[in-house]
N, C-alpha and C positions, 0 to 999 in steps of 0.2 A: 647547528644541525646535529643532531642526537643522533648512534649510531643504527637506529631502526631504515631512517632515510638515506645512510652512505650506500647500501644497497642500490639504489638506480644508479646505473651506466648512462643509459640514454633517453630521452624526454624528446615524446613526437607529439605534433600538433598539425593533425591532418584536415586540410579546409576538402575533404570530399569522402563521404561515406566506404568508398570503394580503397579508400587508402586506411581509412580505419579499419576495416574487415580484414585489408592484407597482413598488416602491422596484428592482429588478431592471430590469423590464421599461418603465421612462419612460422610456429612449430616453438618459438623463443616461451619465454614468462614474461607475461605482462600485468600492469596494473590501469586500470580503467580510471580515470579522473573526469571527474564530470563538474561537480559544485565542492567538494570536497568536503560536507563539513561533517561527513562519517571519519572519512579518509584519513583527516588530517591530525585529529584531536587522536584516533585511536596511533596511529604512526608515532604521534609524539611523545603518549602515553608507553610506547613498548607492547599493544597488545597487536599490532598487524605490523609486518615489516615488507614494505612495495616489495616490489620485483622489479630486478634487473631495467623492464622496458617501462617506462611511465606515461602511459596515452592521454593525451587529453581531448577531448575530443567536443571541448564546449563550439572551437571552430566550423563544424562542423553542418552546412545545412540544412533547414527541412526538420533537425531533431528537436525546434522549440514550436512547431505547428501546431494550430489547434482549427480544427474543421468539420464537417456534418458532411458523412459518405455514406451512402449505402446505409442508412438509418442510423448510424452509430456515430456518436461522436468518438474522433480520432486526439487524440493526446500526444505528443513528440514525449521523449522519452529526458526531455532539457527542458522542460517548462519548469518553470520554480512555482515553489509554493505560493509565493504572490499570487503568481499570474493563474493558479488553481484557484485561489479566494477571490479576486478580482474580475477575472474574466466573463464578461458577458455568455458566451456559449457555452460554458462550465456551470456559471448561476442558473441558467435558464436548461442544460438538460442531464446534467449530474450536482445536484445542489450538495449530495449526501457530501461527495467530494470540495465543496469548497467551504461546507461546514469543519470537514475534517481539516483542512488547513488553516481556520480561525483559529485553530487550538495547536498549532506547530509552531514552539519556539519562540521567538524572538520576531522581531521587523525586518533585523538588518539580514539573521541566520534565512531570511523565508523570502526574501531575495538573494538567496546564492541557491538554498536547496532545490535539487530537482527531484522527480517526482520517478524518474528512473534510479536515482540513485537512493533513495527512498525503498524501492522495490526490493535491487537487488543487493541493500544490504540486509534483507531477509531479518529484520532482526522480531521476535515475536513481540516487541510491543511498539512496531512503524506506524507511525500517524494513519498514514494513508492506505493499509492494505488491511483494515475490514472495511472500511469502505469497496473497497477494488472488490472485495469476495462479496458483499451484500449486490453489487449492482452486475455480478455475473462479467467482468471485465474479463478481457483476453491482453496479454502481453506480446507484442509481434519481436521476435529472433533473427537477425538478418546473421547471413553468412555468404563466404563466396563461393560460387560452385567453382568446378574444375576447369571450366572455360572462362573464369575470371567475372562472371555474370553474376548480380546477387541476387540473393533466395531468402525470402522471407517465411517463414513458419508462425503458426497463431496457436499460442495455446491458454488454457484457462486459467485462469489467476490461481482460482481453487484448483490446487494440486501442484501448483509452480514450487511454493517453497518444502520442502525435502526434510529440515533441523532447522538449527539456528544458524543464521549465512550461509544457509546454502539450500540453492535451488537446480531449479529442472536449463539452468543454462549452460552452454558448452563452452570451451576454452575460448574456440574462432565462433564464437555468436556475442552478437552488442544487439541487448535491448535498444530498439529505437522509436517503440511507441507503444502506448495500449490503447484499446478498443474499448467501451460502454455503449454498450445499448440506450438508446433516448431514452428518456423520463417520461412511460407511460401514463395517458390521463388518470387523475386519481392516484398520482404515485405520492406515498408519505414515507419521509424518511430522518433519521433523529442518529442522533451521534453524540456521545457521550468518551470522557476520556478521565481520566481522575490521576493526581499526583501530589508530591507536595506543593508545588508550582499552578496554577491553573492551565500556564504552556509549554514554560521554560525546562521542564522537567520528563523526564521521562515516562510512560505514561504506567501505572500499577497494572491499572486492568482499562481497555478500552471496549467498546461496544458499538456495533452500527446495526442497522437495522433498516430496510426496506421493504415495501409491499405496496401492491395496488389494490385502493378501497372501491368496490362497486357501489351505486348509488343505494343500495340495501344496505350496505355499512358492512357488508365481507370483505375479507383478508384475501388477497389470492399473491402466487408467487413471492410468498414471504422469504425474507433472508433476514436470519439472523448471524452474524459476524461479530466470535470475541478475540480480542488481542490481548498477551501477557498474560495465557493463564494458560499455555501449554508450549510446548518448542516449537510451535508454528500459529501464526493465527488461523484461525477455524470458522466453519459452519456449525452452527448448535439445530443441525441438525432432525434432532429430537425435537427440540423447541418451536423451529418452524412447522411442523406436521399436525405440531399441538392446534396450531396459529390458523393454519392453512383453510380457506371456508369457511374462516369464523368471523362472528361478529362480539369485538372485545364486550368486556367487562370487569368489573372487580374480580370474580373470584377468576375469570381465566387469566388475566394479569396475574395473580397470585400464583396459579401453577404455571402458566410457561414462565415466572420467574424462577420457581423452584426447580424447576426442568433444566436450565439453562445454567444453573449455579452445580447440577449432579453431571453436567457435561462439559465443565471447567475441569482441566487437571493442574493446577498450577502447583509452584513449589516455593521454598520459605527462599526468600534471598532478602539481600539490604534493603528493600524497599516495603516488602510487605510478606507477611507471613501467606502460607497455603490457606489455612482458616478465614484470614483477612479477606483477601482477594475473594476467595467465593462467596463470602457475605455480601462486598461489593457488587459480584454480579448477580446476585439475587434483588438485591437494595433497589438496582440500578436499573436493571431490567425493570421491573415492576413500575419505580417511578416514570421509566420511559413508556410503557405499557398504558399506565394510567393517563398518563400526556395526550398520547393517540388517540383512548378512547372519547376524552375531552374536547377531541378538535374535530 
């Protein structure tokens, strides 16, 4: 054990929600353990050192649920990537999202990752959160009220994360699930991820994209969704607007790719230069662009 991990005192493993929110909400430092495979690699490396209280909370349950409420499909906040790529009611009403898991990692890593911990390790190039921002997902916040009761809050993916690792959650708040809206008829959606790895790798620049086609071949509620190309991933915004009410072709492939690469800010790190990256999402875009128009 390396000195990053002498740090925890105590290690709770609570089999009921309302004891993971208290262990949250005492006021101590705590560290969240869900799948660990952010947690653990970074702990051992020296770049995160737990805190004092170490929760684990995969016991915990109701947080690997997956269900159709109120139009939306519901996600527990402990599903693993597998069960994102495998899952019947994920294939069938958020496909964008088990595309995005075909391209996470490893076999063995995509049976341990969850898809909360995914989330709120915020990091700008997570598999799984341009997908969450193209399909308008909501992340549910539980906390304990004052009368020991819990309170759940719902807020929108888009605008959750804040920088790098760090988001719109609070000390006494445990993500325990998000929200997508079902896969309206005519909904196309494409995902793309690029590295040196095709999974195993960290992604350069990733890109998701949704919208639904009316039988005229218009675009409506288009989402475009880029990752690693700014300290949070993003809405391009622009690019959608471009999109919105239209019916593709070449040359508008061409400029909502250009659009989409002028709304990348990325920066030079070990993996790819600022230049690179926006090349990719112009490249990338357009190929996918072209795709849609195709189908």
């Amino acid at each position: 054990m390396n000195a990053s991990t002498n740090a925890v005192e105590r290690y709770l493993v609570p089999t009921r929600l309302v004891q993971a929110l208290a262990a949250l909400g005492d006021g101590g430092s705590v560290t969240v353990l869900a799948g660990g495979t952010d947690l653990m690699p970074q702990s051992h490396a020296g770049r995160l050192r737990p805190a004092r209280t170490l929760l684990n909370i995969r016991r915990v349950p109701g947080l690997d649920a997956i269900e159709v409420n109120a139009g939306a499909l519901r996600l527990g906040a402990l599903i693993t990537m597998d069960t994102l790529l495998t899952h019947a009611l994920v294939r069938e009403h958020a496909p964008l999202l088990a595309l995005a898991a075909d391209h996470f990692a490893s076999d063995q890593i995509r049976n341990v990752a969850t898809l909360g911990g995914n989330l709120c390790n915020a990091s700008p190039a997570g598999d799984t959160l341009t997908p969450l921002l193209a399909l308008d997902a909501e992340v549910g916040l539980a906390s304990l009220d004052g009368d020991g009761s819990v309170r759940t809050r719902w807020l929108p993916v888009d605008g959750f994360f804040t920088g790098p690792g760090r988001t719109q959650r609070e000390a006494r708040e445990l993500v325990t699930a998000l929200r997508v809206p079902l896969a309206p008829r005519g909904q196309v959606v494409r995902f793309y991820k690029t590295g040196t790895r095709p999974a195993l790798d960290i992604s350069t620049i990733s890109i998701a994209f949704a919208a639904r086609r009316d039988d005229a071949g218009r675009l409506h509620d288009v989402r475009v969704a880029l990752g690693a190309v700014a300290p949070t991933p993003l809405r391009a915004r622009r690019t959608e607007a471009l999109l919105e009410g239209a019916v593709l072709d070449a040359t508008l492939a061409a400029r909502a790719a250009q659009c989409a690469a002028e709304e990348a800010t990325p920066i030079d790190d070990v993996r790819a230069t600022a230049w690179y990256r926006q090349e990719l999402v112009r490249n990338m875009t357009r190929r996918m662009l072209d795709d849609v128009s195709d189908t």
